[in-house]
C-alpha positions as CSV (number, residue, x, y, z in Angstrom):
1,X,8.9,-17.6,39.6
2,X,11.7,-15.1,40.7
3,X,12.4,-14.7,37.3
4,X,9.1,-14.4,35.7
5,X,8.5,-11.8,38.9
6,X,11.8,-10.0,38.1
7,X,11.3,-9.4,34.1
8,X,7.8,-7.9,35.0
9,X,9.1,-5.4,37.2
10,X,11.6,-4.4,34.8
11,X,9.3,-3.9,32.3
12,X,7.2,-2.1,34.7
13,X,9.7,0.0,35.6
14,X,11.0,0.7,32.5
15,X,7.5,1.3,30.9
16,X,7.0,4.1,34.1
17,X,10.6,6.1,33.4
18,X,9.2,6.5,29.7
19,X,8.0,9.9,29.0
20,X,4.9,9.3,26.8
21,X,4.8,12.9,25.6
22,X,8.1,12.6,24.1
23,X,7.6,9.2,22.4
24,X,5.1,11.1,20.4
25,X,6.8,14.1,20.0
26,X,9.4,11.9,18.5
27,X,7.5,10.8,15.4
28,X,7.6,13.8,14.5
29,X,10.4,14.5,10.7
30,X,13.5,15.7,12.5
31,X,17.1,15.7,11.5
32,X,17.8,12.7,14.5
33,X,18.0,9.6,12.5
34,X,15.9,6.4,13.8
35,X,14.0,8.9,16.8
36,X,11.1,7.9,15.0
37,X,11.8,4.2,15.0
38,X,12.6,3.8,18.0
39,X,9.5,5.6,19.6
40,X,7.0,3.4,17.3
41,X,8.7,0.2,17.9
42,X,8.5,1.0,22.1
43,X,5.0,2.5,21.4
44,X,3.9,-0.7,20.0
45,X,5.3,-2.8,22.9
46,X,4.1,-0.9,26.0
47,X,1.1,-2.6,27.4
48,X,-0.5,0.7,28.2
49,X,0.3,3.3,25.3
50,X,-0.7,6.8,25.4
51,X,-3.8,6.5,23.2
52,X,-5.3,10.2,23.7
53,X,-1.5,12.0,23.2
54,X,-1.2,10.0,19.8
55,X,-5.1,11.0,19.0
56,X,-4.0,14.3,19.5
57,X,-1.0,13.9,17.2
58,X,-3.5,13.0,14.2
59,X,-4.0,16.6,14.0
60,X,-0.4,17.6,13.9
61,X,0.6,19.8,11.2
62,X,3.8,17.3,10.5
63,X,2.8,14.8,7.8
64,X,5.3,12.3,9.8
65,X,4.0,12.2,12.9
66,X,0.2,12.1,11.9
67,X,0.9,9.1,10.1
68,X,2.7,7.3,12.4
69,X,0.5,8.4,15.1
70,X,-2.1,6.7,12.5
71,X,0.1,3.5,12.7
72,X,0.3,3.1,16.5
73,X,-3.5,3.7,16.9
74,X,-4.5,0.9,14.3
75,X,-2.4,-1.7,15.6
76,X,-4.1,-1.5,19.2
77,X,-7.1,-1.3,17.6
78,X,-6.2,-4.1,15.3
79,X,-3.7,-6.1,16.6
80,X,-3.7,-9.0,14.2
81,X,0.0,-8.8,14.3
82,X,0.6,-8.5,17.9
83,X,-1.1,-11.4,19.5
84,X,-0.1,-10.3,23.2
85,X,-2.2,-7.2,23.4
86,X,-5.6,-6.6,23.4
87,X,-7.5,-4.1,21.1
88,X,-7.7,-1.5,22.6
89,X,-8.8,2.3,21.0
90,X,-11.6,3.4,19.1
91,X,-11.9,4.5,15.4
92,X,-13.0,8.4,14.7
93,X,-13.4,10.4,11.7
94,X,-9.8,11.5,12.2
95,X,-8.3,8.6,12.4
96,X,-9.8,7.5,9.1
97,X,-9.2,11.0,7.4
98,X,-5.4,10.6,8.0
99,X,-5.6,6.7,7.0
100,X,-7.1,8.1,3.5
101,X,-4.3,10.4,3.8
102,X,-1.8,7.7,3.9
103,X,-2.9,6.3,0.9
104,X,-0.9,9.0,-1.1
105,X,2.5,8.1,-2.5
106,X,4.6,9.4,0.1
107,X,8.3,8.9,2.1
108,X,6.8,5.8,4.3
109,X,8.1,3.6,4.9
110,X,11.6,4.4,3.2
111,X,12.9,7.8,1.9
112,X,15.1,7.3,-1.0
113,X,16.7,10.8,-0.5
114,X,17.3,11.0,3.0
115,X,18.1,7.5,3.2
116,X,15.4,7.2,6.6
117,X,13.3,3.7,7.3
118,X,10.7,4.5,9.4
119,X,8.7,0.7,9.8
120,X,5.6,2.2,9.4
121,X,3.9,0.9,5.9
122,X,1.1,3.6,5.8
123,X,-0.2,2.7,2.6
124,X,-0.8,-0.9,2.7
125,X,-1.5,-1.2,6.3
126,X,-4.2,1.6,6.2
127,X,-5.6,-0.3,2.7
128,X,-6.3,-3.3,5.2
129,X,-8.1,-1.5,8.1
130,X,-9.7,0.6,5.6
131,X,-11.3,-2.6,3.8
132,X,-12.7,-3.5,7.6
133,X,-14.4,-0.1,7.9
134,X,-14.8,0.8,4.4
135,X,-18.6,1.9,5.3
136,X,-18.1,3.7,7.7
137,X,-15.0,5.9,5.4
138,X,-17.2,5.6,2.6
139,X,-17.3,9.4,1.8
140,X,-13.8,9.7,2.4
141,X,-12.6,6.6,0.1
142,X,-14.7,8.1,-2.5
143,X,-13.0,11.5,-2.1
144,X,-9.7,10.0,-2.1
145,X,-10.7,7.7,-5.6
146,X,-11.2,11.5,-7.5
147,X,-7.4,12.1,-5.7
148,X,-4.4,13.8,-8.1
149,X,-2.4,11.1,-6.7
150,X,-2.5,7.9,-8.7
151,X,-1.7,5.5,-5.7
152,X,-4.3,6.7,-3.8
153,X,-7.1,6.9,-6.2
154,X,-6.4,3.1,-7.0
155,X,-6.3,2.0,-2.9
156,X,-9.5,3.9,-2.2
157,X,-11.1,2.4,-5.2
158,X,-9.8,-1.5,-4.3
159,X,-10.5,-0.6,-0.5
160,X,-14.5,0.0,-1.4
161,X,-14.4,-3.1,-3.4
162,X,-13.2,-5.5,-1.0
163,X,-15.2,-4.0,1.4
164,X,-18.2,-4.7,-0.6
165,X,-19.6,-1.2,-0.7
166,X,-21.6,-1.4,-3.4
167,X,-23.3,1.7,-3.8
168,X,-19.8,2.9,-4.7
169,X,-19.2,0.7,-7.5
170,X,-19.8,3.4,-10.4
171,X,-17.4,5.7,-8.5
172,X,-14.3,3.3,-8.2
173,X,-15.2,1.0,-11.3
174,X,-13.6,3.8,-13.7
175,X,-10.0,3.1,-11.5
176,X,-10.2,-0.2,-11.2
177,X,-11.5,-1.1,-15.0
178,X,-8.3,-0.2,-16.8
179,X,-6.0,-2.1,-14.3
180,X,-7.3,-5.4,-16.2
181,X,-5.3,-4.5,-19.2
182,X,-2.5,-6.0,-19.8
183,X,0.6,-3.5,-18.7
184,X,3.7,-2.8,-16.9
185,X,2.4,-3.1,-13.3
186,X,2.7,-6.3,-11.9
187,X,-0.4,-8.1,-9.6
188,X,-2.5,-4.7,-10.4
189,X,-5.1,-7.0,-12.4
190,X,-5.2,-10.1,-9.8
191,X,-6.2,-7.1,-7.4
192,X,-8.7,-5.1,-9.3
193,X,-10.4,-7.5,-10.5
194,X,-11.3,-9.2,-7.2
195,X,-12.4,-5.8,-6.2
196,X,-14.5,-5.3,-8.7
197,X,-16.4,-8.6,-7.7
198,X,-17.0,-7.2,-4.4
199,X,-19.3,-4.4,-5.3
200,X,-21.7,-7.2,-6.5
201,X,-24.2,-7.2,-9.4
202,X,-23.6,-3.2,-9.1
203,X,-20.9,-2.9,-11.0
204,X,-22.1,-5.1,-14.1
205,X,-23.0,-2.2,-16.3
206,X,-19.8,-0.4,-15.9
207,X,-18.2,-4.2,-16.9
208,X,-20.5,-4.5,-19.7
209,X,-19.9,-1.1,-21.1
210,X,-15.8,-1.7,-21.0
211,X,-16.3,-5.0,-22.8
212,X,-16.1,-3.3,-26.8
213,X,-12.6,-1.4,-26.2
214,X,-11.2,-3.8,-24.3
215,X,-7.8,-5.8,-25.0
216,X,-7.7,-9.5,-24.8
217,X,-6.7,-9.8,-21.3
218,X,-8.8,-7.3,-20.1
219,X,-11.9,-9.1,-22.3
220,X,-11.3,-12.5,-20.7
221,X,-11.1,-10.9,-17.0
222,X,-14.5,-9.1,-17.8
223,X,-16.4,-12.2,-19.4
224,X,-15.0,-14.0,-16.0
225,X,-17.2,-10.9,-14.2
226,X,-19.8,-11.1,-15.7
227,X,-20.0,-14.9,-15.7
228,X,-19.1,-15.1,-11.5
229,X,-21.6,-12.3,-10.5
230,X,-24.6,-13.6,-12.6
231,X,-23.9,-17.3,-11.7
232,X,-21.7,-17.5,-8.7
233,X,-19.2,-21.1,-8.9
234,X,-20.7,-23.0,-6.3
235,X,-18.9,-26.0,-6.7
236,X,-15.1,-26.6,-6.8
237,X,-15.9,-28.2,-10.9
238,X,-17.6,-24.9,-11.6
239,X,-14.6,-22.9,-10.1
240,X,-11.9,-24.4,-12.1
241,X,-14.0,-25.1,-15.4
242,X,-13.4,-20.7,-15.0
243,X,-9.4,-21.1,-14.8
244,X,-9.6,-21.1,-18.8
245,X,-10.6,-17.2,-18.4
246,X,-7.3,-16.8,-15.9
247,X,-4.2,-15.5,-17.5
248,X,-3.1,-13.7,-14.3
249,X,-3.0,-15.4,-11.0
250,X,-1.7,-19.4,-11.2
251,X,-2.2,-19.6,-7.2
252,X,-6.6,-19.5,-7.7
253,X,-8.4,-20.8,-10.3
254,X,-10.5,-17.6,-10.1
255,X,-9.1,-14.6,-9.7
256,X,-12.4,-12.5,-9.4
257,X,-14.2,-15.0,-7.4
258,X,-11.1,-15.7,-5.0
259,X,-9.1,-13.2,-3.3
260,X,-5.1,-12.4,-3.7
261,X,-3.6,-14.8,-1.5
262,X,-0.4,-12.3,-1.6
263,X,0.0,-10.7,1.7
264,X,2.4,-7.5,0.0
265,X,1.2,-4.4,-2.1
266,X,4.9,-3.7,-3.2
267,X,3.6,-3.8,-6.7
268,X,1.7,-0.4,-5.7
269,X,4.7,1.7,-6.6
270,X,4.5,0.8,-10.2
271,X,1.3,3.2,-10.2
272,X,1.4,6.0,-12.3
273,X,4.5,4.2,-14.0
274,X,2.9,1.4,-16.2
275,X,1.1,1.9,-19.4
């Protein structure tokens, strides 16, 4: 019990000498290596963060510290990955405008030239929350799919599809159709395609429609559509009688009707690369 009582106070104590203010000043691009770092990693463990400073900080004009600022928020508000806290926070129109945000190609987590690791994976942690509120960011997703930035368009589009938005589905099909193809970017098919099943019946006349120019792999993945949102597998001997349209996933029988199973997007920085 002395113990237990002793750590507690020293967490206390240590949690009451830290500025907040300057924890969030400090995700902000400086030349002090690992400032940033540090201040997410102890933002993330103090049991009472400073949730209106780092609101404020989503309208900084430093790229940095909005996103990481982004970061902090969404993992009190969804703390899948932190079992000992509570959600905690709320999500506003600014919060999801910088998560679009972060959806561009950008220096997060690692920046090749300066040789900086931040720990905060903008892009495919703000594709996951995004997916849980992609209703309510609908306009923005949609924005972000007519994006100049490859990686972004593509996340916004999958994000509206596995968020089953389907009055989206002729805006994002367009992206998502020619990842089906057979190219240089590794998983982008097993992705797309499942999104693409999410928008529903919707999205069958933009399937239909890419069916006469498509390539072999692409054909087979669009037959496999159209065959799993007219007649839904229902049965484990209907979902693997579909495995002879699969080519691209060897973990699901179904890779339209069945989600990735992989937890990474590291194949997203292929975008814009493959052909």
């Amino acid at each position: 019990m002395v113990v237990v009582l002793a750590g507690a106070f020293g967490r206390a104590h240590a949690q009451s000498s830290v500025d907040s203010g300057s924890l969030v000043e400090s995700l902000h691009s400086d030349d002090v290596r690992w400032n940033a770092s540090r201040a997410m990693w102890t933002l993330r463990e103090m049991e009472d963060p400073p949730i209106d400073e780092l609101e404020r900080a989503l309208d900084s004009d430093d790229w940095q510290q909005r996103q990481l600022a982004a970061c902090a928020l969404w993992r009190r508000i969804h703390p899948w990955a932190l079992a000992e806290h509570e959600a905690e926070g709320r999500v506003t129109r600014r919060l999801l405008e910088v998560t679009v945000e972060g959806l561009r190609h950008d220096a997060l987590p690692y920046d090749p030239v300066t040789g900086r690791y931040t720990g905060a994976y903008n892009g495919a942690e703000g594709f996951r929350v995004l997916v849980l509120h992609a209703h309510e960011a609908r306009e923005l997703l949609e924005a972000g799919v007519g994006s100049d930035d490859t990686q972004q368009q593509l996340l916004c589009a999958m994000a509206l599809g596995f968020g089953g938005v389907s009055a989206s589905a002729g805006v994002a099909a367009p992206v998502l159709l020619p990842h089906l193809r057979d190219n240089d970017i590794p998983e982008d098919a097993k992705w797309c395609v499942h999104a693409l099943y999410g928008f529903g019946r919707a999205v069958l006349p933009a399937v239909l429609e890419a069916i006469p120019g498509a390539d072999e792999q692409q054909r087979q993945l669009l037959r496999l559509l159209v065959l799993d949102l007219e007649s839904p597998p229902v049965t484990r001997e209907q979902l693997e009688r579909r495995a002879r349209f699969n080519t691209i996933a060897g973990s699901v029988f179904d890779p339209a009707y069945c989600p990735p199973r992989d937890e990474c997007l590291w194949w997203v920085r292929y975008v814009g690369q493959g052909s």
